[in-house]
VOTOR-309497 format. One record per residue (C-alpha): residue number from 1; residue in one letter; x, z negated, y negated. Coordinates in steps of 0.2 Angstrom, whole numbers. Layout:
<nodes>
<node NUM, 'a', <X, Z, Y>>
...
</nodes>
This chain:
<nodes>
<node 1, 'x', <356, 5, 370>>
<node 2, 'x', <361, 2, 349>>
<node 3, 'x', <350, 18, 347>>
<node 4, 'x', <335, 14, 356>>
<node 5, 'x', <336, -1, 347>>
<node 6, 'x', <337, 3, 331>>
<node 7, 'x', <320, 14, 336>>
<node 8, 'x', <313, 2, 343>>
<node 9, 'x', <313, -10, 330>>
<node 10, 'x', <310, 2, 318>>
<node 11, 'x', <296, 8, 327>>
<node 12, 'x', <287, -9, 332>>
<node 13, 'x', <289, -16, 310>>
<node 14, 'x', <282, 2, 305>>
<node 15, 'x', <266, 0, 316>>
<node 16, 'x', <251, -4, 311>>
<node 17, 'x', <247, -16, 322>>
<node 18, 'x', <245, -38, 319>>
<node 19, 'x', <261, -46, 314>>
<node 20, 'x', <256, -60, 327>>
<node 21, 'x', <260, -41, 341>>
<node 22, 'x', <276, -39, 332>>
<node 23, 'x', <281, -55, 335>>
<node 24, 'x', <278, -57, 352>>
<node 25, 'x', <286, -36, 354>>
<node 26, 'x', <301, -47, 346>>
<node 27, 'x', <301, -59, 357>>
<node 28, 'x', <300, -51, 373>>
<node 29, 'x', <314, -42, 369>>
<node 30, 'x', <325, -54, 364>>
<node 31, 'x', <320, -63, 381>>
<node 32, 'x', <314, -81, 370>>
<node 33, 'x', <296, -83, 376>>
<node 34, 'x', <292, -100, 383>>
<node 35, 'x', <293, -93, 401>>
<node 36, 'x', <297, -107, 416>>
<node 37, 'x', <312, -97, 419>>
<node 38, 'x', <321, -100, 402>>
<node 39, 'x', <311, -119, 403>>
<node 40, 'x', <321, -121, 419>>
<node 41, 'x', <337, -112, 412>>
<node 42, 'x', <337, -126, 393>>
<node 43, 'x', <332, -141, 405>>
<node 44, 'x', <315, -141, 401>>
<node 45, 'x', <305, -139, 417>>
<node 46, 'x', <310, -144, 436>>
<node 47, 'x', <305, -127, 443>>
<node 48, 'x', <304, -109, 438>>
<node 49, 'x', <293, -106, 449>>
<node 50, 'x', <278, -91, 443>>
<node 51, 'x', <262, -104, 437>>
<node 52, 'x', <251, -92, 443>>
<node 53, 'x', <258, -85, 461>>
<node 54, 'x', <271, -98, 465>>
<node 55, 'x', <279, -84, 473>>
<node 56, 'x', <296, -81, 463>>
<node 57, 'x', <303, -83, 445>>
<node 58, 'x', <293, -83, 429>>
<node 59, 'x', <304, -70, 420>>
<node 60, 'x', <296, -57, 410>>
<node 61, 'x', <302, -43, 422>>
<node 62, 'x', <290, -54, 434>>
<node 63, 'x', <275, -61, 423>>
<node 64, 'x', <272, -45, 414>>
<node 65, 'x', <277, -31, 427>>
<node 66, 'x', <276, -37, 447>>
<node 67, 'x', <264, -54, 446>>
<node 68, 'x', <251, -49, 456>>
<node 69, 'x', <240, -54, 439>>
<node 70, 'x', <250, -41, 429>>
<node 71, 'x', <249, -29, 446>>
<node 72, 'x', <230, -29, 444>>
<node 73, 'x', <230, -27, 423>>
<node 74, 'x', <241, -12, 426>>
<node 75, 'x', <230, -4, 441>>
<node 76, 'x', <213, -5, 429>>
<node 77, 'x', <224, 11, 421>>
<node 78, 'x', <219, 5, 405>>
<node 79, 'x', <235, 13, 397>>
<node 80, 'x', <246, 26, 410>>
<node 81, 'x', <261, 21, 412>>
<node 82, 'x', <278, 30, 410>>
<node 83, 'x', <284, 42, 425>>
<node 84, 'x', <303, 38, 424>>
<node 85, 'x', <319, 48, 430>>
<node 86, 'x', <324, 34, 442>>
<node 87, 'x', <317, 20, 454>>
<node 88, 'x', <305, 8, 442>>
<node 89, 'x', <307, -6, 449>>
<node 90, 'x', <326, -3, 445>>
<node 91, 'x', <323, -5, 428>>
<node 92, 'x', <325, -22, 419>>
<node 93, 'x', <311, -27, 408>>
<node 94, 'x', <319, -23, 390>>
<node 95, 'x', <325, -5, 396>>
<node 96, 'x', <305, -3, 404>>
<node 97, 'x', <297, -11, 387>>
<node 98, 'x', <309, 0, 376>>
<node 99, 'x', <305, 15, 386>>
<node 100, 'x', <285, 14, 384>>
<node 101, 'x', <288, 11, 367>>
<node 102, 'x', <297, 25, 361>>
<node 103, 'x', <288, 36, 372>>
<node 104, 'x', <271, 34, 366>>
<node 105, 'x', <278, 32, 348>>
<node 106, 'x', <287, 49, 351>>
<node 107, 'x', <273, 58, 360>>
<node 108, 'x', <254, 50, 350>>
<node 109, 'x', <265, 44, 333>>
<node 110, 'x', <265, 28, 324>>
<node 111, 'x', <246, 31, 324>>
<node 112, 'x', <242, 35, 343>>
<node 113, 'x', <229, 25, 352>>
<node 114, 'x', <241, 21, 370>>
<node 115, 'x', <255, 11, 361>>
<node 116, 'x', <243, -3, 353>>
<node 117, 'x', <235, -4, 372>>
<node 118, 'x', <252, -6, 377>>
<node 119, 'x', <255, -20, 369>>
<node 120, 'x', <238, -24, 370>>
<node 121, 'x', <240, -27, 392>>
<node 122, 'x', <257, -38, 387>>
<node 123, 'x', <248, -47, 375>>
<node 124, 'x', <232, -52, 388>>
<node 125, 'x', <243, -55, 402>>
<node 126, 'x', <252, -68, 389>>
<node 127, 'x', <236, -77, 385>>
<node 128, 'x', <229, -77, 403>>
<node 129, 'x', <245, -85, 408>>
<node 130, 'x', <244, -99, 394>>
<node 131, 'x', <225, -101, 397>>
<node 132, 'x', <231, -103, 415>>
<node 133, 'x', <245, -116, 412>>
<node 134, 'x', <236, -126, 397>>
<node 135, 'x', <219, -124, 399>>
<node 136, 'x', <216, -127, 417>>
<node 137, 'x', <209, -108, 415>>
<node 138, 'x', <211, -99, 431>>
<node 139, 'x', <221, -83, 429>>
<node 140, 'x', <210, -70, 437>>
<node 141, 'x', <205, -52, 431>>
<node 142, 'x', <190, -55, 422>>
<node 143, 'x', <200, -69, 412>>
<node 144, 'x', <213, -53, 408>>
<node 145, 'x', <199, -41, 402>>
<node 146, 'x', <192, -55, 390>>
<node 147, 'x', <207, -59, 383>>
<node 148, 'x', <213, -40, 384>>
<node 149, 'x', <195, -36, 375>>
<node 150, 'x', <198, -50, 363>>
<node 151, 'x', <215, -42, 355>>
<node 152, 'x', <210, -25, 352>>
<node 153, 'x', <195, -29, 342>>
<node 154, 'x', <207, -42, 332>>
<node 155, 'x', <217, -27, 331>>
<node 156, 'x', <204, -15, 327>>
<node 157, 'x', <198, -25, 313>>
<node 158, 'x', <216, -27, 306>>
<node 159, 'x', <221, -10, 306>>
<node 160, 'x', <206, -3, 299>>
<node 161, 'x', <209, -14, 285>>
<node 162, 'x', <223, -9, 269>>
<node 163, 'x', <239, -11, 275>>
<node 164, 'x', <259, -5, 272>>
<node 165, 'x', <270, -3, 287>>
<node 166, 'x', <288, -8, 283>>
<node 167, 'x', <304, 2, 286>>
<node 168, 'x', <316, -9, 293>>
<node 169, 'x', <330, -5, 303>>
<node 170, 'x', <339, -20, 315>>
<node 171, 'x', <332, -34, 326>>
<node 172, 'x', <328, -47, 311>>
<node 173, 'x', <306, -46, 310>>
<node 174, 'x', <300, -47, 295>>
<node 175, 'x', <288, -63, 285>>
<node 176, 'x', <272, -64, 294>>
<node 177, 'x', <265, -75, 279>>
<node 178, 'x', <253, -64, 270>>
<node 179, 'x', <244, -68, 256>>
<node 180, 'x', <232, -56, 245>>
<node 181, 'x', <228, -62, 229>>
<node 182, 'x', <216, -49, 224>>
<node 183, 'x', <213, -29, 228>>
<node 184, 'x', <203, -18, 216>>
<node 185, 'x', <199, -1, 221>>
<node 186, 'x', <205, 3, 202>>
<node 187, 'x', <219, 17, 197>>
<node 188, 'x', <231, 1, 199>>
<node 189, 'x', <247, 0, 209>>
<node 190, 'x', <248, -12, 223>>
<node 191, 'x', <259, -25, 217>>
<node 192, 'x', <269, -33, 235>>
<node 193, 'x', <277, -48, 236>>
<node 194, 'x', <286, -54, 252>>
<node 195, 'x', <292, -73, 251>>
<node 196, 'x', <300, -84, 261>>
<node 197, 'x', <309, -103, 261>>
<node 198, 'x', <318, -116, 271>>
<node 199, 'x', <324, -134, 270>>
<node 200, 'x', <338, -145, 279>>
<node 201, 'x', <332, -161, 283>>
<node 202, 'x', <349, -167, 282>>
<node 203, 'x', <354, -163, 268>>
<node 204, 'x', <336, -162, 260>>
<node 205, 'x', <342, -143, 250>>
<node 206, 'x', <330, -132, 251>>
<node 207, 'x', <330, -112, 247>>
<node 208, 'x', <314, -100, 242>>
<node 209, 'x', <317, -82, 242>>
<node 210, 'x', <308, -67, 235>>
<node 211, 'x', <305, -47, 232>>
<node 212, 'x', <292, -42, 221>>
<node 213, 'x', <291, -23, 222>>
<node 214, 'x', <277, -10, 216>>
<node 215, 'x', <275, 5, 227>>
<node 216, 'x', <280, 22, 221>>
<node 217, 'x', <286, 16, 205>>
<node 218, 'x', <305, 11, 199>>
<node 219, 'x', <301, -9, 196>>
<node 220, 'x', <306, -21, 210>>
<node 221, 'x', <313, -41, 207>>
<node 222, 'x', <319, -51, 219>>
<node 223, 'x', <330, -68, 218>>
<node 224, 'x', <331, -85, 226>>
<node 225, 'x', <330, -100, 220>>
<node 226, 'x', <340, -115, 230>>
<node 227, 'x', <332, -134, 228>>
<node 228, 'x', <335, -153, 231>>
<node 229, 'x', <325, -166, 237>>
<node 230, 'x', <329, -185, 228>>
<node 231, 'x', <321, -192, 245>>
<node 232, 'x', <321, -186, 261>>
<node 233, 'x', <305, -172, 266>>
<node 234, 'x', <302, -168, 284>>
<node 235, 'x', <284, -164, 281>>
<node 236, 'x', <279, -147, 291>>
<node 237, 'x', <272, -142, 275>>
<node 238, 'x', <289, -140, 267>>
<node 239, 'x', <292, -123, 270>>
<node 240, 'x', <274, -118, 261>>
<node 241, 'x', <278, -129, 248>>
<node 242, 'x', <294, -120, 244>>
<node 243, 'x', <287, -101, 246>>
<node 244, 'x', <274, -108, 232>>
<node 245, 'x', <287, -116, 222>>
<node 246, 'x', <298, -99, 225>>
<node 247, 'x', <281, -88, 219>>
<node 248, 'x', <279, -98, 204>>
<node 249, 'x', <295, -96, 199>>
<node 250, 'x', <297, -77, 204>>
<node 251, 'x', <280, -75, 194>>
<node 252, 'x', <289, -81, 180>>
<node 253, 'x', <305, -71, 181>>
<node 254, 'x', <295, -54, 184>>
<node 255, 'x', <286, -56, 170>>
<node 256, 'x', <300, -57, 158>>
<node 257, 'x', <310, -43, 170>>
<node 258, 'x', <293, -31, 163>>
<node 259, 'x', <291, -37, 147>>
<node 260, 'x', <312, -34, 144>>
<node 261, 'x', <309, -16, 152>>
<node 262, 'x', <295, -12, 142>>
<node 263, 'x', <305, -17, 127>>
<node 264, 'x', <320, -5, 131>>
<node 265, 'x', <308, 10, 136>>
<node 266, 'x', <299, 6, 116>>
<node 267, 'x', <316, 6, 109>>
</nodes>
């Protein structure tokens, strides 16, 4: 299973598909969506009990593959599933999700149409469920293909627009906060810049982290930068006030990393 894995997760960051997909893929795998079983299991709910059936357990292998919801998604053959060697319903959910991930990756490539419908089916089955729960929506078929309709022309729109797949190996996803300054169809390079930062509320220290890297060239900078609070900061905003702090400051840095390089290059 490490080396399905490790494809998996290399697979899933390298495609192009929305970051809010990757996380979810991430999530189902690591079993640490909000469902009534893992509610039940942290003491968080009285029953784990399907919202929608009432008829057994609300674990993915459930919600996403034997519901009757998900039973009537998967009928509508809007992706084929996997024939597999041995008994389906044998299979546990992160083996069956791992398995039609590789398969249509391997078979179509990072660019096939069947694997972003994949997701697509996990992803509406997700919403009508929370529609369902939160929005006293009833979760019927039609509320599926809405939903279902919805993602891929999100995704459609996303990945028909400029965008660099990472290479990432391991089960850790990547920043989802993207931010694009400016894009000029000029003979200029892409300049990429992933960020990230924290806080403790306990001890009020803080830490923003960067890599600023231009493709196909041989210049890339990254640091952190660790911070204090003088008073206590438990606003939400935190986190995007130390990524701005942390760009500032890596602006900063880069700029003096470039201007030193072009200096040696002259000399």
């Amino acid at each position: 299973m490490t080396d399905d894995k490790e494809r998996f997760f290399r697979t899933i960051w390298r495609l192009n598909i929305m970051p809010k997909w990757k996380l979810f893929l991430w999530k189902l795998w690591q079993n640490s969506l909000a469902t009534t079983d893992n509610l039940e299991n942290r003491g968080l709910t009285a029953s784990a009990n399907c919202p929608i059936c009432l008829e057994d357990r609300e674990d993915p292998q459930h919600l996403f593959r034997f519901c009757p919801l998900a039973v009537e998604a998967w009928d509508l053959n809007l992706c084929p599933l996997v024939p597999l060697t041995h008994p389906d319903a044998a299979m546990d959910f992160k083996s069956w999700l791992v398995h039609h991930v590789l398969h249509f990756a391997g078979t179509q490539g990072l660019q096939g149409h069947t694997l972003p419908v994949f997701i697509g089916i996990l992803w509406a089955i997700w919403k009508t469920r929370n529609a369902h729960i939160f929005n006293a929506s009833r979760a019927t078929l039609e509320a599926f293909r809405a939903f279902f309709q919805e993602g891929q022309n999100q995704q459609l729109v996303f990945s028909t627009a400029i965008s660099t797949p990472t290479d990432l190996l391991g089960g850790q996803p990547p920043g989802f906060k993207m931010v694009t300054f400016g894009l000029f169809n000029q003979a200029h390079h892409t300049l990429l810049i992933c960020s990230d930062g924290s806080w403790d509320t306990d001890s009020h220290n803080g830490v923003a982290a960067w890599v600023a890297d231009v493709p196909l060239s041989e210049y890339q900078v990254s640091g952190t930068q660790v911070m204090r609070a003088a008073q206590p900061y438990k606003s939400k905003h935190m986190p995007v006030v130390l990524v701005f702090c942390g760009l500032i400051l890596m602006l900063l840095k880069m700029s003096w990393s470039i201007r030193i390089r072009k200096c040696l290059s002259i000399s």
